[in-house]
VOTI-53425 format. One record per residue (C-alpha): residue number from 1; x, y, z. Coordinates in steps of 0.5 Angstrom, whole numbers, m for minus. Layout:
! VOTI-53425
(NUM; (X; Y; Z)),
...
END
This chain:
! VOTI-53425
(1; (277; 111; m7)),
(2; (276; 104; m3)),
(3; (272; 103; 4)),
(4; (278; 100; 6)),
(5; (282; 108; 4)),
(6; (277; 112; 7)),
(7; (278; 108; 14)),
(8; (285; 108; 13)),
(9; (286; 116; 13)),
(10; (281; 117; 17)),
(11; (281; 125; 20)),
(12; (287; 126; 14)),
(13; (280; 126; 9)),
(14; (278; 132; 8)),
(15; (274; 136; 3)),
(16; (276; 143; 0)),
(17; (270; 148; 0)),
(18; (269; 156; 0)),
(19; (267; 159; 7)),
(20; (260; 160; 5)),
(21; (255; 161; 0)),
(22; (250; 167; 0)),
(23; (245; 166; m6)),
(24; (244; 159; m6)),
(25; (241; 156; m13)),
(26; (234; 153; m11)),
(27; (236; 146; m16)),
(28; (242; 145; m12)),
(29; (239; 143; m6)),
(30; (245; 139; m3)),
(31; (252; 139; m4)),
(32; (258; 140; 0)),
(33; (257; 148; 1)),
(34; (250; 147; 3)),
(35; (252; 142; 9)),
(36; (258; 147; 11)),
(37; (253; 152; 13)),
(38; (248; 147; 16)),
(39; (253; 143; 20)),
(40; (256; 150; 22)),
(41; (249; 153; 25)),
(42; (244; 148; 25)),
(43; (246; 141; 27)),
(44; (244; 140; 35)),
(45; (250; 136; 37)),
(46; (250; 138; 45)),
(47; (243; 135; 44)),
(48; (246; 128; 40)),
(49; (252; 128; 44)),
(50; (247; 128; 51)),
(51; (243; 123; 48)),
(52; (249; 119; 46)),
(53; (252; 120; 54)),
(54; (245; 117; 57)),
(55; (248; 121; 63)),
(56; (256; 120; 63)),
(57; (257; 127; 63)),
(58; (263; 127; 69)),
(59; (258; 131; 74)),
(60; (257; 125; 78)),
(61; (263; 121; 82)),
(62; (259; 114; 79)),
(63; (259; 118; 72)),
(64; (263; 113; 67)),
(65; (268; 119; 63)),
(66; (269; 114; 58)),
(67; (263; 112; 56)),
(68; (261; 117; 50)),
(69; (269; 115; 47)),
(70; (268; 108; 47)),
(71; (261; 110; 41)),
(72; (262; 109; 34)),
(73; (261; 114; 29)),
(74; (262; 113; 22)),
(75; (262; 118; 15)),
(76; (260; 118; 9)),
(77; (264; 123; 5)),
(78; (262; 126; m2)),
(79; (265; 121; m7)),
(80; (263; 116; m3)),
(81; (268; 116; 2)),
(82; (267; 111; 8)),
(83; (270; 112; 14)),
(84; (269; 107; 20)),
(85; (270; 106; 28)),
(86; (270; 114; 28)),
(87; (270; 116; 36)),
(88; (270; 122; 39)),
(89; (271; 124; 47)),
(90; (267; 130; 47)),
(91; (261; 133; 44)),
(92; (266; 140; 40)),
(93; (271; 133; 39)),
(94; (264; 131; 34)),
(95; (263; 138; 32)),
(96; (270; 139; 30)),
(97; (271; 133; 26)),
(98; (264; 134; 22)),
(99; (266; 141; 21)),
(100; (272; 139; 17)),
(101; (269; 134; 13)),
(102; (261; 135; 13)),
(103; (259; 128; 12)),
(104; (253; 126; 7)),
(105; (251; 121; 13)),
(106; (253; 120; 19)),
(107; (251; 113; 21)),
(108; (251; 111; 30)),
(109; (254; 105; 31)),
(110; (255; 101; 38)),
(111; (258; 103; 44)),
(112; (265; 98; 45)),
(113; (268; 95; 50)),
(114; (275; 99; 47)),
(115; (276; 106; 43)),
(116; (274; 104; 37)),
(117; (278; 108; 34)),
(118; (285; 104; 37)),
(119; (282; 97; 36)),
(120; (288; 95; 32)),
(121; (292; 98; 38)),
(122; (289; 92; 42)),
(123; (288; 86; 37)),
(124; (296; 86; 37)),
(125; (295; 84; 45)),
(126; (292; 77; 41)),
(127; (286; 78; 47)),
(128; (279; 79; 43)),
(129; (278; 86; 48)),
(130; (274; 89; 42)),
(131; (267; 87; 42)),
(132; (260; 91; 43)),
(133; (257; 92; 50)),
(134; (251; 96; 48)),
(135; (248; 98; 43)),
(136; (240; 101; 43)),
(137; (235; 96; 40)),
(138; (233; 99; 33)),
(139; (228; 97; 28)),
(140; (229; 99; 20)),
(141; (222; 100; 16)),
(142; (222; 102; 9)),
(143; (216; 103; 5)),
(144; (219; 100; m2)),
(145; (218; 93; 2)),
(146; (211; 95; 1)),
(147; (212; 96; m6)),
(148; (208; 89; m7)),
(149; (201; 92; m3)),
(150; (202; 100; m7)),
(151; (199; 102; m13)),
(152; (200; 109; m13)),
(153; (208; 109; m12)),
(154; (214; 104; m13)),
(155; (221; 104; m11)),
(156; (224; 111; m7)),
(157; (217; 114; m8)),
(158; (212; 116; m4)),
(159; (207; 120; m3)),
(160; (201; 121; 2)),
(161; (197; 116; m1)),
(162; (203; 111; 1)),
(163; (206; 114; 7)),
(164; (200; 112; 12)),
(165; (204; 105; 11)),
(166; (209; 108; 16)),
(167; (205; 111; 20)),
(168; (200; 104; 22)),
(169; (207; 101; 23)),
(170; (209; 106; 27)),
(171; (203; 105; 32)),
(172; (203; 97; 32)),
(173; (210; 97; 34)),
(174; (210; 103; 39)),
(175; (204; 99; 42)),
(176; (207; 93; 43)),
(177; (214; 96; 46)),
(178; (210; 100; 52)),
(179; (205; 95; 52)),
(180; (209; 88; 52)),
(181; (216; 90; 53)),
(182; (215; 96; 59)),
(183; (220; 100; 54)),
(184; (219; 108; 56)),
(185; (225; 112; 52)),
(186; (223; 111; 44)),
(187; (225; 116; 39)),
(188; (222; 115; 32)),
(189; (226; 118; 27)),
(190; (225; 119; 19)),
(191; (229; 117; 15)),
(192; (229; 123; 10)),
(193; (227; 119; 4)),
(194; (222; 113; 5)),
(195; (222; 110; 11)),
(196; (222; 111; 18)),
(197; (228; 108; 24)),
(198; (227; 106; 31)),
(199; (231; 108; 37)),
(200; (230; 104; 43)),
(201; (234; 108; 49)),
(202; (232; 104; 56)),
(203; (237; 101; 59)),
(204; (235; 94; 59)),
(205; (233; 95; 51)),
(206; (241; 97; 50)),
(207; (245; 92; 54)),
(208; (240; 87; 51)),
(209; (245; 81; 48)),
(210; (245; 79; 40)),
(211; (240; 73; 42)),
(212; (236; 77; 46)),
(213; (235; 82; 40)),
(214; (234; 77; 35)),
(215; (228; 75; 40)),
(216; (225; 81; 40)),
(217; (225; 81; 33)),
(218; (223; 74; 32)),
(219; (216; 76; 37)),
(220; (215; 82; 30)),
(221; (216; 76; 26)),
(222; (209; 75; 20)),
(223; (210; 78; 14)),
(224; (215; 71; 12)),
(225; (213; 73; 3)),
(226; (216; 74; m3)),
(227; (214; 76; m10)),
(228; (214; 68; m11)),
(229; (209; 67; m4)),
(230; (202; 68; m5)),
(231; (200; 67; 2)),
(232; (206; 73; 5)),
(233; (204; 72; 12)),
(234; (204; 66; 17)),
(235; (199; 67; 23)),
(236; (199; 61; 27)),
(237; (194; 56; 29)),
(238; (187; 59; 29)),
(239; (187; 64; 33)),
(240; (191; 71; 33)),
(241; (196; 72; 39)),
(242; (194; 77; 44)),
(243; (200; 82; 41)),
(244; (197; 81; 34)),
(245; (190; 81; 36)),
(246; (191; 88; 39)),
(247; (195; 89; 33)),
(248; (189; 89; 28)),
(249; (182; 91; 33)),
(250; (186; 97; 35)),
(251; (189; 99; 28)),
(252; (191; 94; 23)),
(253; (183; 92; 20)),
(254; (181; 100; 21)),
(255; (186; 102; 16)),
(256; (186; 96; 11)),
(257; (179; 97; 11)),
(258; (179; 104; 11)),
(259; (184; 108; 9)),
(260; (187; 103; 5)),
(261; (183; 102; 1)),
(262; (181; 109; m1)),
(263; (188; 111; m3)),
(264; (190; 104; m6)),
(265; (183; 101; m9)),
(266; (186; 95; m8)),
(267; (180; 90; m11)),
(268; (178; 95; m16)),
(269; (181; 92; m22)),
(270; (183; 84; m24)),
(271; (191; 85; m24)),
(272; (189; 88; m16)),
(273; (185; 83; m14)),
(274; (187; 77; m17)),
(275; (193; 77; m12)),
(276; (188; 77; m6)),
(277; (184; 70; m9)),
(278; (191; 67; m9)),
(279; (191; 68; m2)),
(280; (185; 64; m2)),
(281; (187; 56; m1)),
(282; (180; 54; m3)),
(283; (181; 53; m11)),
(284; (172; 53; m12)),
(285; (172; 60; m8)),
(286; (177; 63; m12)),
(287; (173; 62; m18)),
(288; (167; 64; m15)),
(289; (169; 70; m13)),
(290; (172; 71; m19)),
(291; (166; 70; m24)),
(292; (162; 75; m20)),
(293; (167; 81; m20)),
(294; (168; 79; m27)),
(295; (161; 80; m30)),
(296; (159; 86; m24)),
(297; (165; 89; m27)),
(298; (162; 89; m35)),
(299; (156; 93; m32)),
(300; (159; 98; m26)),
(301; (158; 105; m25)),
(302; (162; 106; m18)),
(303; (168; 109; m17)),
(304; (173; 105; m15)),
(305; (174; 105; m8)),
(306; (166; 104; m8)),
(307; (167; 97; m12)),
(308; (174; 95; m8)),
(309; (170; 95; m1)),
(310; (164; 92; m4)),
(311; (169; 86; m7)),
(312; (172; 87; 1)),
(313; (165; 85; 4)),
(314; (163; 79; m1)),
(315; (169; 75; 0)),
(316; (169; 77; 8)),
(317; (162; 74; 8)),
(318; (164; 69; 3)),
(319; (169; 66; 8)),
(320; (164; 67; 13)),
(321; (160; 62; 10)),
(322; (164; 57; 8)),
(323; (170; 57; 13)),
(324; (167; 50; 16)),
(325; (170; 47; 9)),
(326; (177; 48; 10)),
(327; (181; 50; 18)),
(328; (186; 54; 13)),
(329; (180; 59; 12)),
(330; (178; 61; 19)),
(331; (184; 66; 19)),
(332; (184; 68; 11)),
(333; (181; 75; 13)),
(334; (185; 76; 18)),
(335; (191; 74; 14)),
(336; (190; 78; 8)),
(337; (189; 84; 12)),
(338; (196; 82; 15)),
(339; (199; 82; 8)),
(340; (196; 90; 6)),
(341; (198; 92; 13)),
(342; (203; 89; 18)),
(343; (209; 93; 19)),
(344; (215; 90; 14)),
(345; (221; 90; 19)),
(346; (228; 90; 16)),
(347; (230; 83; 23)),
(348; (237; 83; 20)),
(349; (238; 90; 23)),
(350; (235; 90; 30)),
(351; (239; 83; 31)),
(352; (246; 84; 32)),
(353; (249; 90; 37)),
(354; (254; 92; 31)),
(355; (249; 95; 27)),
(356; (250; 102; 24)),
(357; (243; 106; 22)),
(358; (243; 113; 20)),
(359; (243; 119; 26)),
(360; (237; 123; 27)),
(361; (238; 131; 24)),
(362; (242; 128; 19)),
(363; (241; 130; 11)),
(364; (239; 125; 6)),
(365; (243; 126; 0)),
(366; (237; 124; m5)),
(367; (232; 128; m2)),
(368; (236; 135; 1)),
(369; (231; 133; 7)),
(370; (233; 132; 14)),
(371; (232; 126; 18)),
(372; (227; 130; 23)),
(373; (224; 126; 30)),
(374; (216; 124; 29)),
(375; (212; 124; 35)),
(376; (209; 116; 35)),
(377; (202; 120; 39)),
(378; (201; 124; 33)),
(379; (204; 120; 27)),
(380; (198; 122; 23)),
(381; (199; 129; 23)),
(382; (207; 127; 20)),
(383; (208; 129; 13)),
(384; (215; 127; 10)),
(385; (214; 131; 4)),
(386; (213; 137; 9)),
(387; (219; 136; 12)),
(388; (224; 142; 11)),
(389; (231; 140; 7)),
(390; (237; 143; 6)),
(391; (235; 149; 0)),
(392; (230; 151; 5)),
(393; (234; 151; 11)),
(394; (240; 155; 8)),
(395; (235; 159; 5)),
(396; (231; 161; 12)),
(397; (238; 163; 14)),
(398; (240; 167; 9)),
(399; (234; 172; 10)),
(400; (236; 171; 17)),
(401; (229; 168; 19)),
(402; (233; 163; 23)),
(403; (236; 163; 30)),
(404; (244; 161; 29)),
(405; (244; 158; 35)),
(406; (241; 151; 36)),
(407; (243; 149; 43)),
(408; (239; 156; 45)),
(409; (232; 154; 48)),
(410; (228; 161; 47)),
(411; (223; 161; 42)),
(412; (227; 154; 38)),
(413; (221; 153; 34)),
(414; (220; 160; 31)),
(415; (225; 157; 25)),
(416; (224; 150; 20)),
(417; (227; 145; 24)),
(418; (226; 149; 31)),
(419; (220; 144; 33)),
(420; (223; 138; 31)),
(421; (229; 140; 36)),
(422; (224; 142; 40)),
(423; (220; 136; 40)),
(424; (226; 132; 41)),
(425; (229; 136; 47)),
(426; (223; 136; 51)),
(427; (219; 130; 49)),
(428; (225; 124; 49)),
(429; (231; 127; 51)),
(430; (230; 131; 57)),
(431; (226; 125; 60)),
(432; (232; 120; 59)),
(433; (237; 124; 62)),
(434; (233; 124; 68)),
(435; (232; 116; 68)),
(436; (239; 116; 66)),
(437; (241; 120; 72)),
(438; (236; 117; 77)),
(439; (240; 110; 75)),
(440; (247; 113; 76)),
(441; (245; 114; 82)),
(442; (242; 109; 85)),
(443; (247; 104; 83)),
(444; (253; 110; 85)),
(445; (249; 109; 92)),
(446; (248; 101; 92)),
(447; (256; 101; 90)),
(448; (258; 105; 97)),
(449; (254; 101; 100)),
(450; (257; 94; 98)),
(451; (263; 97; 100)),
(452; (262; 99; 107)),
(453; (259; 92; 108)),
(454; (266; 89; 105)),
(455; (269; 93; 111)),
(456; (265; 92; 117)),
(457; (266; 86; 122)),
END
């Protein structure tokens, strides 16, 4: 079946599976029958619901009723059935249509200016009344763009040796969205395989224009590399804008010099550091640094960390020494450490409000892990091959070691997943809601306001 089939059917797709499964087989970690039961139990759908509503509840007279109908969903099913500009007006709405067709993704799009799910009602008016009105900025960073500076896994893979990729990733943009852009309402997210997604929930970040969020983007904007680029980053002029400046005093040099090399080794072997001298634009101080880890390594008795941070330290100070040569190697180090170190954005997916990216809670399909939040203040203690999947879940629930009711708030974090829900209702949900509702609020009483002059003499 096509994209264009499965959206054409709409709630009409369905998928035929038993009620339940009592003695789950520990190789089928995800399949339809497995996701009947996380669905029915397990998935928090108030929680995403009151997230998604950001205070529209219809409790306040300055509420807009309409605001969490005009979201658009879409589902993956089983066989690869796409289903688009899925919408729901309330939260048992959502929970009904996921429990009838338990989705393998469920993907979060923007808010339109219509129900998306009547879009073609209002194209036959011949006015362009379908358009997105707002959206969260998001970002998107997948550890296989790291495949170039990684030498212990590649592709989908990853490990506690790579992972620590996420987590500087993590904290240089975290960083700069407090610190630069005044944003307080983040959610990070891990994606459930490889990656890690960003939701930006502020009401400036979500009324932000296409223009606006490309320069957002554009202000993360260094790595510029490809497999054909020796040189992987721009850094312009000879000194670091403060941004990036803070970036590596505060986490980038630390890692890169630290941690990095402990777990990649990066200049232990010819192949590892050959790619490293390429950066250099000096042709005569490649070849010297490369002679002399040629010969030292004929006669070397250190490990491999020990040999690439003593290498590190020999180009550092050959630099040093020979920078006034050349302008373009005042900023080599910072360059290289760059390379190895500085978040890999997918741009393309924070730029344009009709962007979809995968709901937090969901289920990989490859992994059977849940997409669970990560606290950005304690991101080095994340563990994504720690997080729960499916199988554990289902297993947890059949020896009646897991509360049935997530919407419960008593003793959530006694089960797998009930720190995570725990996490995100405490830490991220609970102080949007009330920003939320302080900005219904004030613009309810400014609205009144305006109202009553309109009528004075």
């Amino acid at each position: 079946m096509t994209r264009e089939e499965g959206e054409s059917r709409g709630d009409d797709t369905m998928i035929d599976a038993p009620q339940q499964i009592t003695n789950p087989k520990p190789e089928e970690f995800f399949n339809v029958h497995y996701l009947r039961i996380y669905y029915g139990n397990l998935f928090p759908y108030t929680d995403i619901h009151k997230w998604l509503s950001y205070g529209h509840d219809g409790k306040h007279p300055g509420c807009d009723e309409y605001y969490f109908g005009r979201r658009e969903f879409s589902f993956t099913l089983e066989n690869d059935v796409y289903l688009r500009y899925k919408s729901f007006k309330t939260a048992s709405a959502l929970e009904d249509s996921i429990k009838s067709c338990f989705p393998y993704k469920i993907d979060i799009g923007a808010v339109y200016s219509v129900d998306p799910d009547k879009r073609h009602a209002y194209s036959q008016t011949g006015t362009n009344v379908f358009t997105p009105v707002e959206r969260e900025l998001v970002f998107d960073i997948d550890i296989t763009d790291y495949d170039d500076v990684r030498y212990c896994c590649s592709g989908a893979d990853v490990c506690s040796k790579c992972w620590p990729l996420m987590t500087v990733a993590i904290k240089v943009i975290h960083t700069s969205l407090i610190e630069d852009f005044g944003f307080k309402h983040i959610l990070w997210v891990f994606s459930g395989r490889r990656g890690v997604h960003c939701w930006v929930c502020d009401p400036k970040a979500r009324r932000m224009t296409n223009e606006q969020r490309s320069a957002v983007a554009e202000y993360f904007r260094v790595y510029k590399g490809n497999e054909n680029n020796a040189r992987k980053v721009a850094l312009m002029g000879y000194s670091l804008h403060p941004f990036l400046a803070r970036s590596y005093v505060d986490f980038l040099k630390g890692f890169f010099e630290g941690e990095l090399q402990a777990n990649q080794s990066i200049f232990s072997s010819k192949d590892k550091y050959d790619k490293i001298l390429e950066m250099i634009s000096d042709q005569d101080i490649q070849s010297e640094l490369r002679e002399k880890w040629e010969n030292s390594a004929r006669s070397s008795s250190l490990s491999e960390e020990a040999i690439s941070l003593t290498r590190w330290e020999q180009l550092k100070n050959t630099l040093q020494s020979k920078k006034h040569k050349a302008p373009t190697l005042r900023m080599c180090v910072e360059e290289i450490v760059f390379t190895f170190t500085y978040p890999r954005i997918d741009l393309e997916v924070s730029k344009h409000m009709n962007h979809l990216l995968k709901a937090p809670f969901c289920v990989h399909p490859k992994t059977g892990r849940v997409c669970v939040p990560i606290d950005p203040n304690n991101c080095d203690e994340f563990d994504p091959l720690a997080v729960p999947t499916l199988s554990q879940l289902i297993e947890e629930i059949n020896s009646g070691g897991s509360k049935m009711d997530v919407d419960d708030d008593d003793d959530t974090d006694t089960s797998l997943l009930g720190k995570s829900i725990k996490f995100f209702r405490s830490s991220f949900l609970e102080p949007l809601l009330k920003s939320c509702k302080e900005e219904i609020e004030s613009s309810y009483k400014t609205k009144i306001g305006k109202s009553k002059d309109s009528f004075s003499w």
